[in-house]
N, C-alpha and C positions, 0 to 999 in steps of 0.2 A: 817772637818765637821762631826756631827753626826746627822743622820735622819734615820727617819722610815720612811718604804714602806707601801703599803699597805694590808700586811701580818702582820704588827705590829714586821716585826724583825728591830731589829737596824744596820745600816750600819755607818762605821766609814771610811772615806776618809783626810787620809792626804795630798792627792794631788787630784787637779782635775783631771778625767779620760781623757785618748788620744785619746783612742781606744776607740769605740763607734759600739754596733752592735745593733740596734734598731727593733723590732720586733711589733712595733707600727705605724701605719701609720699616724696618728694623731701625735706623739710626734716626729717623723722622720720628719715633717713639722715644728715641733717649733724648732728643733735646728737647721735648716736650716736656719728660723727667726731668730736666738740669734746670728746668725754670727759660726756657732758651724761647719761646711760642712767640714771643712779638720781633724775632728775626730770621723766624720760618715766612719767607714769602713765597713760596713756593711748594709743592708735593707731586708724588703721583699720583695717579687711577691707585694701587693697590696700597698706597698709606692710608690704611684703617682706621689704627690707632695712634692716639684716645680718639675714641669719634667723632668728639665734639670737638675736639681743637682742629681737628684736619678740616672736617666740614665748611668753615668758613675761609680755607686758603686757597687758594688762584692752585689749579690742577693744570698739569703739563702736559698728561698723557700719562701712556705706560713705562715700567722699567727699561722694556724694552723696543720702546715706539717712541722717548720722548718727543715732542712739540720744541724742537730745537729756537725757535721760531717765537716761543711763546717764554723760552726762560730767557732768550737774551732781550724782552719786552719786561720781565722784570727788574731787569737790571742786578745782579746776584753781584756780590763782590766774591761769593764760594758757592760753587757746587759742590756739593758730597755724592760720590759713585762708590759704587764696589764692581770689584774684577770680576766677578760671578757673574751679577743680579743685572748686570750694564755691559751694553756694549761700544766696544774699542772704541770704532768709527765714532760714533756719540761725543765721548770725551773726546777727538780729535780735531772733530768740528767746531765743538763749544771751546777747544783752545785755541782754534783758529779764527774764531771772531772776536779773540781777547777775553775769556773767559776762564778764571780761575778752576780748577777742577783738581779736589784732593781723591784720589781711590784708596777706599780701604780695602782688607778680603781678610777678611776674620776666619780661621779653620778650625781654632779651635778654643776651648773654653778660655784659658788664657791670655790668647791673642785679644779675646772679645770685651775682657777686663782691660786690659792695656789700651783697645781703643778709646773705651769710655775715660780711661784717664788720661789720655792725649785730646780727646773731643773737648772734654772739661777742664782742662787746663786751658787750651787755646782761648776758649769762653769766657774764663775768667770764672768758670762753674765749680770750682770744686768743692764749696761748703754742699753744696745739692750732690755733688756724687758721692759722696762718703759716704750717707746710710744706705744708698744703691749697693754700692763694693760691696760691705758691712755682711749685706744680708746676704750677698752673691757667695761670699768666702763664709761665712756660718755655714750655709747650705751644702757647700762645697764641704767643707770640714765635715758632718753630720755622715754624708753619703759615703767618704773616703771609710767614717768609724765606721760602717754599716757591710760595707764590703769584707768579701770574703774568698778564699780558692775554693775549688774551680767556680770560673764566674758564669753566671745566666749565661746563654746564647739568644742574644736577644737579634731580631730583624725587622727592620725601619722599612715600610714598601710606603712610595711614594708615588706610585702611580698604578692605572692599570691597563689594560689590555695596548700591550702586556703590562707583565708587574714589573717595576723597576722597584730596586731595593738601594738604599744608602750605604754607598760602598765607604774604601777612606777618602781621608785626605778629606772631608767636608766636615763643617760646625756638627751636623748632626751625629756623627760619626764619635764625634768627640764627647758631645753630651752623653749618647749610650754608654761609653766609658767610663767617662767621671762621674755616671750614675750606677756604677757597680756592675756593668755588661761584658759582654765582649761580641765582637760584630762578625759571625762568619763568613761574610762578604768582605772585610778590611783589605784583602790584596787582592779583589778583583784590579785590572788594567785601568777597567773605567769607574767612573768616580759616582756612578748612578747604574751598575751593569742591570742589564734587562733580563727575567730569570720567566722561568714559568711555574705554573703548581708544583711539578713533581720534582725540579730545582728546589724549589724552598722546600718543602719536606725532606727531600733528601739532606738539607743545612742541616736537619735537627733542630728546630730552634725549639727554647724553652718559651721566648715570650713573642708574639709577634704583635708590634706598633702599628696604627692604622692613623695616620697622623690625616687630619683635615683638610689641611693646603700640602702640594699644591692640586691635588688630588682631593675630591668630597669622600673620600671612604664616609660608609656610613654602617649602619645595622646589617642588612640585609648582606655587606660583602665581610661581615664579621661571621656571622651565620656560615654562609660558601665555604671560610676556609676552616671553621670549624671541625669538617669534613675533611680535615687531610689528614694522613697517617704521619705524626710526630708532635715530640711532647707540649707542646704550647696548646694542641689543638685536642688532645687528651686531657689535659688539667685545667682545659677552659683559660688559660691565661692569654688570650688575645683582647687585644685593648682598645677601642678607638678611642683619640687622642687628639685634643687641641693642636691644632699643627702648629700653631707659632712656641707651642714650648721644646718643641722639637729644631727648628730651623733660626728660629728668631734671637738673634743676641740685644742686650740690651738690659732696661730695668727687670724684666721679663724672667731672666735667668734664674734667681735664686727661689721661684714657685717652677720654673721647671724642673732643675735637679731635685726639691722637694717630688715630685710628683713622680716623675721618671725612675728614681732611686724605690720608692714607694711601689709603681708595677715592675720594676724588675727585683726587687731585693726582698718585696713581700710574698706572704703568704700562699701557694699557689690556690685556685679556685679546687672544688671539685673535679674530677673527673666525669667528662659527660659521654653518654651513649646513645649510637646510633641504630 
């Protein structure tokens, strides 16, 4: 097969890969899905899922700390990086010791279905990704009929002190969308811009996301902004949220848009008072 990464160089594979060192915790989950587990030799510190398949693999370190050292002791015939999640120097090292390295960077819903069909292609996986897609595009379809003008304003904070919120140009950005949103941070400059309280209330937002990773939002910071003046925070519609259905592409996808479409297209709460 020949395919481009997402650096635009071409990779030419006369054989599917054995050896597998994935540096992606999102795409360490899809060949897990593909039936792929006995040529994952390799993960990170932050490839969680499924638990139980990661658990027993030789760990590298972090996404962004790999153990450079430790994957070319596995002997990998491919690494999988992303332009995001990974950095430069990394992939330039490991192809400076002779090491294969594909980069994906998935932006958006889309893009993240095409990788899995390029991942499960090169595999030789595609009877296993077809109910993956299947449920992805139901899902998708579902959310699209569900949609309506004018849409939620919905706001993704991903961190805190300060709060950064998900601007464009990133996957999560995309999922708000294609679950019935619209993102009033979309043309901030930066692609995660840093806001404070009285920034996000002034967005108006109808829904605000309190996504788990990479940030623990929990109860107590659902409470704090409860207390803001604008409509998310009036109608009780603030959510905290499994992060990986927010950031994470993969088999993952088609219970995200179910969910995501679900607090922004649903019902709003009561009204609460302070």
């Amino acid at each position: 097969m020949r395919l481009k990464d997402a650096l635009g160089r071409e990779h030419v594979f006369p054989e599917p890969p054995e050896r597998i060192v994935s540096l992606v915790p999102s795409i360490t989950e899809t060949l897990f899905a593909l039936g792929l587990e006995e040529r994952v030799v390799g993960v990170t510190d932050f490839c969680v899922h499924p638990e139980e398949g990661v658990r027993t693999k030789p760990h590298v370190g972090g996404t962004k700390n790999p153990s450079l050292a430790r994957i070319h002791e596995l002997a990998p015939d491919l690494v999988l990086a992303n332009k995001e999640e990974n950095r430069q120097r990394d992939v330039e090292r490991l192809e400076a010791a002779g090491i294969r390295v594909f980069v994906t960077y998935a932006r958006t819903l889309a893009e993240a279905i095409e990788e899995i069909r390029t991942l499960s292609g090169l595999m030789r996986a595609e009877a296993r990704a077809q109910p993956i897609l299947l449920e992805v595009e139901q899902a998708w379809a579902a959310a699209r009929g569900l949609t309506s003008e004018p849409r939620p304003r919905v706001v993704a904070l991903i961190w805190k002190g300060p709060y950064m919120a998900v601007g464009g140009d990133t996957f999560a950005h995309d999922m708000i969308v294609q679950s019935g949103g619209t993102n009033p941070f979309a043309d901030e400059s930066r692609r995660y811009p840093r806001i404070d309280a009285e920034r996000l209330a002034a967005a108006r937002p109808e829904v605000i996301l309190l996504p788990t990773e990479p940030y623990t939002f929990a109860e107590p910071d659902r409470l704090e902004l409860l207390r803001l003046d604008c409509p998310a925070a009036r109608a009780g519609r603030i959510h905290i949220l499994e992060g990986e259905l927010l950031s994470w592409y993969g088999p993952r996808m088609g219970r995200a848009l179910r969910v995501l479409s679900d607090l922004i297209l649903g019902s709003p709460a009561p009204s609460l008072d302070f």
